[in-house]
C-alpha positions as CSV (number, residue, x, y, z in Angstrom):
1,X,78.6,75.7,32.4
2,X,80.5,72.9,33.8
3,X,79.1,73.4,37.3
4,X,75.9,73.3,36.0
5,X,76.1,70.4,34.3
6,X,77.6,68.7,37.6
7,X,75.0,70.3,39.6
8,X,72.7,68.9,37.3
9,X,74.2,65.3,37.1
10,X,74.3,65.2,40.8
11,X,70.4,66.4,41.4
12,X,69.2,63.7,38.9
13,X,71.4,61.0,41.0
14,X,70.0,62.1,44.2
15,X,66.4,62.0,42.6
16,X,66.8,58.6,41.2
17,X,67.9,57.4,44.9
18,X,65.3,58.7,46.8
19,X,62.6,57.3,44.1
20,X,64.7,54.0,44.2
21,X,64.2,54.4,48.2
22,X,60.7,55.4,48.1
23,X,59.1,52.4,46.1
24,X,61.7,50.0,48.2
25,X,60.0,51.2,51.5
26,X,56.5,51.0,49.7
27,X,57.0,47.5,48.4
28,X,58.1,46.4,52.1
29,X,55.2,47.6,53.3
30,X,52.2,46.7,51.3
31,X,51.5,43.3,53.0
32,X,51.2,40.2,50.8
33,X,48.1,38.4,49.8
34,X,49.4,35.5,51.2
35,X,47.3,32.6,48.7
36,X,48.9,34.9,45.6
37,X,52.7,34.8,46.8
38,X,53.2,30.9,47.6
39,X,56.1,30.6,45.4
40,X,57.8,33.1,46.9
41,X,60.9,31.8,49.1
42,X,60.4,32.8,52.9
43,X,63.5,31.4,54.5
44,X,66.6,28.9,53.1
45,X,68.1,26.6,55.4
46,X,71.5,25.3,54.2
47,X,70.9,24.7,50.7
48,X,66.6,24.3,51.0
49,X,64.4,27.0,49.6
50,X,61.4,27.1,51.8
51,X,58.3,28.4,50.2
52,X,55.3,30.4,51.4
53,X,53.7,27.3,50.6
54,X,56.3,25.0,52.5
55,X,55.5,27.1,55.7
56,X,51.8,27.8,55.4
57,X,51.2,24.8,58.5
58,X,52.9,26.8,60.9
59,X,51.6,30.1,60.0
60,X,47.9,28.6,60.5
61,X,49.1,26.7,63.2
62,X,50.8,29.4,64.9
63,X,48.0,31.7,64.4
64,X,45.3,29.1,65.8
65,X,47.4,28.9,69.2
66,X,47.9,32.6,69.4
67,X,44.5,33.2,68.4
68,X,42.8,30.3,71.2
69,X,44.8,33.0,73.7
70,X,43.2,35.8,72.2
71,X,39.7,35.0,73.0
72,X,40.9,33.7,76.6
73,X,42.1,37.2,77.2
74,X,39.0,39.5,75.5
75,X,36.6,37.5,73.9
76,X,34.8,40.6,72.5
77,X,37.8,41.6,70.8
78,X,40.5,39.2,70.1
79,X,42.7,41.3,68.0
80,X,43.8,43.2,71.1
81,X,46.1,40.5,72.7
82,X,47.6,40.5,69.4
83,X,48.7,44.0,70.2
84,X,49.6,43.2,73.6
85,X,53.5,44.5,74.1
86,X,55.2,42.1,76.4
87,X,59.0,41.3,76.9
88,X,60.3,44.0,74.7
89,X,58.0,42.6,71.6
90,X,54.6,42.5,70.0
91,X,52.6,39.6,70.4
92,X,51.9,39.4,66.9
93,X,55.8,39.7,66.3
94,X,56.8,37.2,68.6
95,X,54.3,34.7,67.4
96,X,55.2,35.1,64.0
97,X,59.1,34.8,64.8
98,X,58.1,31.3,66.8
99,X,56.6,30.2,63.1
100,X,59.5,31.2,61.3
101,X,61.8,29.4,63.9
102,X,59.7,26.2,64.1
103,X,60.0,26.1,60.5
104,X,63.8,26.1,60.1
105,X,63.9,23.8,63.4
106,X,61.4,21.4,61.4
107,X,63.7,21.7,58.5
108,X,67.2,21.0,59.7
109,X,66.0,17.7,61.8
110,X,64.1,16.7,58.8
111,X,66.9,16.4,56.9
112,X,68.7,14.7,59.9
113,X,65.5,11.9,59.4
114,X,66.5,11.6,55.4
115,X,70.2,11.5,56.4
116,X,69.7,8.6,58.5
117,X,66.8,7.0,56.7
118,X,64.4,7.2,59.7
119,X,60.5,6.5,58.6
120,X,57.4,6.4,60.7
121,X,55.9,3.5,62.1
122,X,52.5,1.9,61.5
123,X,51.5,3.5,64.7
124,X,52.9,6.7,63.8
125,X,51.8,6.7,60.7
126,X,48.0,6.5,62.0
127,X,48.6,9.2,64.9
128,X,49.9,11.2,61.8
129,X,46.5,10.5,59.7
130,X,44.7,11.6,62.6
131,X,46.4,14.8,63.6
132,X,46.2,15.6,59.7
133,X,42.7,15.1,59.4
134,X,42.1,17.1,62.9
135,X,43.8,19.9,61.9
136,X,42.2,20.1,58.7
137,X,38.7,20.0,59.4
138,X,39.7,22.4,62.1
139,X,40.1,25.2,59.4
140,X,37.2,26.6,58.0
141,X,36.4,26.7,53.8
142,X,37.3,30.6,53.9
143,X,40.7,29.5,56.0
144,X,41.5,27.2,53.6
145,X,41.0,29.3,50.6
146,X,43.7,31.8,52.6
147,X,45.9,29.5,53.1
148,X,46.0,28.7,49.4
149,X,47.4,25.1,50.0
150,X,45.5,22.0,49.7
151,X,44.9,18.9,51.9
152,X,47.3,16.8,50.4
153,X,49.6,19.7,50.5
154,X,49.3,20.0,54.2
155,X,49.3,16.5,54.7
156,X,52.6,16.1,53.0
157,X,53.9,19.1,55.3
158,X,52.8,17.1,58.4
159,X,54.5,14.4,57.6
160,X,58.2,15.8,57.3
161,X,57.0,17.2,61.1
162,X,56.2,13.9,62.3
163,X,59.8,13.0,61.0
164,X,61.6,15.5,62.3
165,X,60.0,15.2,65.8
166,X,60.8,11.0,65.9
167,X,64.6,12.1,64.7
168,X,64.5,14.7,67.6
169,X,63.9,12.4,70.0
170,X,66.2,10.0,68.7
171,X,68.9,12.8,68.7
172,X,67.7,13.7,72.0
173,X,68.7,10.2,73.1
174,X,71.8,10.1,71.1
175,X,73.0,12.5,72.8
176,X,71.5,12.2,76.4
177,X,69.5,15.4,76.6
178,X,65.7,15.4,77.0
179,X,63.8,16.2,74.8
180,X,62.9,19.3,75.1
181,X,66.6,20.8,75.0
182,X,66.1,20.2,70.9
183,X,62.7,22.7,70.9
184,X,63.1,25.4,68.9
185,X,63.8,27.7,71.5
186,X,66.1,24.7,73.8
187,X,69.7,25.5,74.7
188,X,71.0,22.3,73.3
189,X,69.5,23.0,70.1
190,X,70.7,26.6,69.8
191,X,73.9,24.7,69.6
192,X,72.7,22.3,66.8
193,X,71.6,25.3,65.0
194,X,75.0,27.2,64.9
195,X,76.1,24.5,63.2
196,X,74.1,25.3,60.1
197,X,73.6,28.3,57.9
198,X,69.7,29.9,57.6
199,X,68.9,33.1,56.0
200,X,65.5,34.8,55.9
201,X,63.9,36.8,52.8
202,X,62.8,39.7,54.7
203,X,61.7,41.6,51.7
204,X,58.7,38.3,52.0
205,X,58.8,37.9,55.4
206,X,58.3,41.3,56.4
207,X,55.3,41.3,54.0
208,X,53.3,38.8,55.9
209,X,50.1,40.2,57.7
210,X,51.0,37.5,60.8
211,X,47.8,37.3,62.3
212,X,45.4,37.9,59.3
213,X,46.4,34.7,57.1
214,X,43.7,32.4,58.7
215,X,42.1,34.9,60.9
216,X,40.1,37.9,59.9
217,X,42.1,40.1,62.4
């Protein structure tokens, strides 16, 4: 009787793991409607929570650039490229890593800009108003409405880029490197990086359709 009951107690533990395991692996892969899960936190740099929301720019940016090579490379059928495999990844996969890692790289000299109380100037400012109004009349109304932020919303986005690429440049200088060696993907700023602490929410991450936020891929 005894070693039923364990038998028993042990089947009804194995079944509740493998349902627990099932609907894990079904969540991760149902892709998110991307307008509906804005809240959601995608990645937290140091102590900042960054948002769906807070990262839609680079996902519609990101897209646009991978999509302008899409149509280079089949014009009748974009979405290929997108499936092009090249150095060891996806192109999809790769392009939606490069968002993610803009976005932290954005983030961390951002707060650098706060730190040191760095602000645009006039000029800067109006490059900025023109780059922001570019890039939204760029998207159509249907992008937009998939995108699920507003102009402003963008706007204010842009504008903590514009201030993270002045303080890149002035850490650049500070520390006599070009420019470039503080791109996301530079050696010098590989280094910067390791000085701070990032983690990504894969269980949101993973549940973005890269490629189909903005485009109807």
């Amino acid at each position: 009787m005894e070693k039923r009951i364990r038998f028993t107690i042990i089947l009804v533990l194995i079944l509740i793991v493998v349902i627990a395991f099932s609907f894990q692996s079904k969540e991760k892969k149902e892709y998110l409607v991307y307008n509906e899960a804005l809240d959601k936190t995608a990645v937290t740099v140091d102590d900042v929570s960054l948002t769906l929301k807070d990262i839609a720019f680079y996902v519609a940016y990101e897209e646009k650039t991978v999509q302008e090579q899409a149509i280079l490379y089949n014009p009748d059928n974009p979405r290929q490229y997108w499936n092009v495999y090249t150095d060891g990844q996806f192109v999809k996969l790769t392009a939606k890593q490069a968002a993610l890692d803009m976005a932290v790289h954005d983030e961390i000299f951002y707060q650098m800009a706060v730190a040191e109380g760095v602000k645009l100037d006039v000029t800067e400012q109006e490059y900025l108003e023109n780059d922001e109004s570019d890039f939204w009349s760029d998207l159509e109304d249907w992008q937009r409405e998939q995108l699920g932020i507003s102009e402003e919303e963008l706007d204010s986005e842009m504008e903590k880029i514009a201030l993270a690429d002045k303080y890149q440049s002035i850490y650049a200088e500070m520390n006599q490197k070009e420019y470039e060696a503080y791109n996301f993907n530079g050696e010098a700023y590989e280094a910067l990086l390791s000085e701070h602490e990032y983690s990504v929410n894969e269980k949101v991450w993973d549940r973005v359709e890269f490629g189909s936020v903005t485009l109807d891929n």
